[in-house]
C-alpha positions as CSV (number, residue, x, y, z in Angstrom):
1,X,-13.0,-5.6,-22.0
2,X,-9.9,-5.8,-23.8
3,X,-7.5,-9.0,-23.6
4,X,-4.3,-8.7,-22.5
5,X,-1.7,-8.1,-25.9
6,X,0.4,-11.9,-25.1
7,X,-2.6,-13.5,-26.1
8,X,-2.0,-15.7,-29.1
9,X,-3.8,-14.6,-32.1
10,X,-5.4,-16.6,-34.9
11,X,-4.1,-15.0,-38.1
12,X,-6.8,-17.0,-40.3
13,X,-9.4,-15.1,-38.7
14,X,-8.0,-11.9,-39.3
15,X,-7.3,-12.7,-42.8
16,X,-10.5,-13.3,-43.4
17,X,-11.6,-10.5,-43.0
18,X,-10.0,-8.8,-46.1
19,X,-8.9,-12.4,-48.2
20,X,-5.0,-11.2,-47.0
21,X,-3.3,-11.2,-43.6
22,X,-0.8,-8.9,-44.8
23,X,-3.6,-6.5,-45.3
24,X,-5.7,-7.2,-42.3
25,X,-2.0,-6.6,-40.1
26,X,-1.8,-3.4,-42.3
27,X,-5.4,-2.6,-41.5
28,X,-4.7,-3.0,-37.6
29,X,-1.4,-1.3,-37.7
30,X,-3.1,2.0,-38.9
31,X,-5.5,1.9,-36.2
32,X,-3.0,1.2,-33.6
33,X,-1.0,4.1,-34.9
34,X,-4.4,6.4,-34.3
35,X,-5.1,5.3,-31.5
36,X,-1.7,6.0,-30.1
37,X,-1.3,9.3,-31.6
38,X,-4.9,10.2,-30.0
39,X,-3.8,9.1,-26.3
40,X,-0.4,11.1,-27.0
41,X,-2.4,13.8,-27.5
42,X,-4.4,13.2,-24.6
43,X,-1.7,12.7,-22.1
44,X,0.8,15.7,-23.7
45,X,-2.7,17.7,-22.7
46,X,-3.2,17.1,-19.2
47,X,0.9,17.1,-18.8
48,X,0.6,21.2,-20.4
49,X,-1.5,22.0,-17.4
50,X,1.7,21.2,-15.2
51,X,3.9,23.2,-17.4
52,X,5.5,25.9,-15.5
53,X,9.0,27.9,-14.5
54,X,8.7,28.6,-11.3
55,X,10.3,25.5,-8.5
56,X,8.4,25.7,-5.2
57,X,6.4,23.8,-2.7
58,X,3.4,23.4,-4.8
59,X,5.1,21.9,-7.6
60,X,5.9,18.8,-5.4
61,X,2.0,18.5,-5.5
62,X,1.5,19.2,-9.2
63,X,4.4,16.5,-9.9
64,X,2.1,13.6,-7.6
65,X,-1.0,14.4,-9.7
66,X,1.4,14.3,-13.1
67,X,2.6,10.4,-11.9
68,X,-1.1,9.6,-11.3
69,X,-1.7,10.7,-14.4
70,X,1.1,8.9,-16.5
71,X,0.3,5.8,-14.4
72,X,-3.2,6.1,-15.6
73,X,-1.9,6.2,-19.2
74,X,0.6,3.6,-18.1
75,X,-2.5,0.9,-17.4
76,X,-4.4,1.5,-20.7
77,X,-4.1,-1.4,-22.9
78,X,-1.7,-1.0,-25.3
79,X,-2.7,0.4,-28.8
80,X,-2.3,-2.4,-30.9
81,X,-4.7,-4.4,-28.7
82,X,-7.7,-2.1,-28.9
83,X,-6.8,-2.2,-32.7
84,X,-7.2,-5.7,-33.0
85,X,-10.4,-6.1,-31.2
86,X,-12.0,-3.1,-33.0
87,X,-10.9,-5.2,-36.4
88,X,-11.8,-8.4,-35.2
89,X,-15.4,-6.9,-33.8
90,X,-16.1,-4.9,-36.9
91,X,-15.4,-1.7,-35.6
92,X,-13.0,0.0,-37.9
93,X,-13.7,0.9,-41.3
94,X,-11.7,0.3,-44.6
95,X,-11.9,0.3,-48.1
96,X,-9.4,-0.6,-50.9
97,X,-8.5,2.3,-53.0
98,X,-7.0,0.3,-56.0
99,X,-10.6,-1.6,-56.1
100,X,-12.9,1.8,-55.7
101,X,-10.3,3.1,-58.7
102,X,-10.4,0.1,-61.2
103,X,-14.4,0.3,-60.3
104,X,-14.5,3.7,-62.1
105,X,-12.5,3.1,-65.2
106,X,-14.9,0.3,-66.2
């Protein structure tokens, strides 16, 4: 389960993880950023369904299930939380480019 996002953090364990909390932060902020652009895309998805031009009766209906569904998304913890446990637990992947590139020239 994810913690709540007004947790404090220790920033010595994060920079750690890559010798530089300014990287590690940089790391996390990525993620977050995917993450939220994968929900938006998510939610924009199930909100097309609702998409239409006509007003009537049934469109009061559609609009209770589009609330139930933006509450849904409203719940979720936020992006930058699930970043920072994926980092902290190993789960994200990275690699630094100016290292892989001063590799190859040796």
């Amino acid at each position: 389960m994810t913690s709540p996002s007004i947790i404090t953090r220790d920033l010595d364990k994060m920079a750690a993880k890559t010798g530089n909390v300014y990287e590690s932060l940089y790391i996390i902020s990525k993620r977050a950023r995917q993450i939220a652009v994968k929900e938006k895309e998510e939610l924009n998805a199930k909100l097309a369904e609702f998409a239409s031009t006509v007003d009537n009766l049934e469109e009061i209906f559609e609009n209770r299930e589009q609330i139930e569904i933006s509450r849904f998304y409203e719940k979720q913890p936020k992006p930058v939380a699930l970043a920072i446990d994926e980092f902290m637990d190993d789960k994200v992947m990275f690699r630094n480019k100016e290292e892989e590139d001063s590799s190859i020239n040796l």
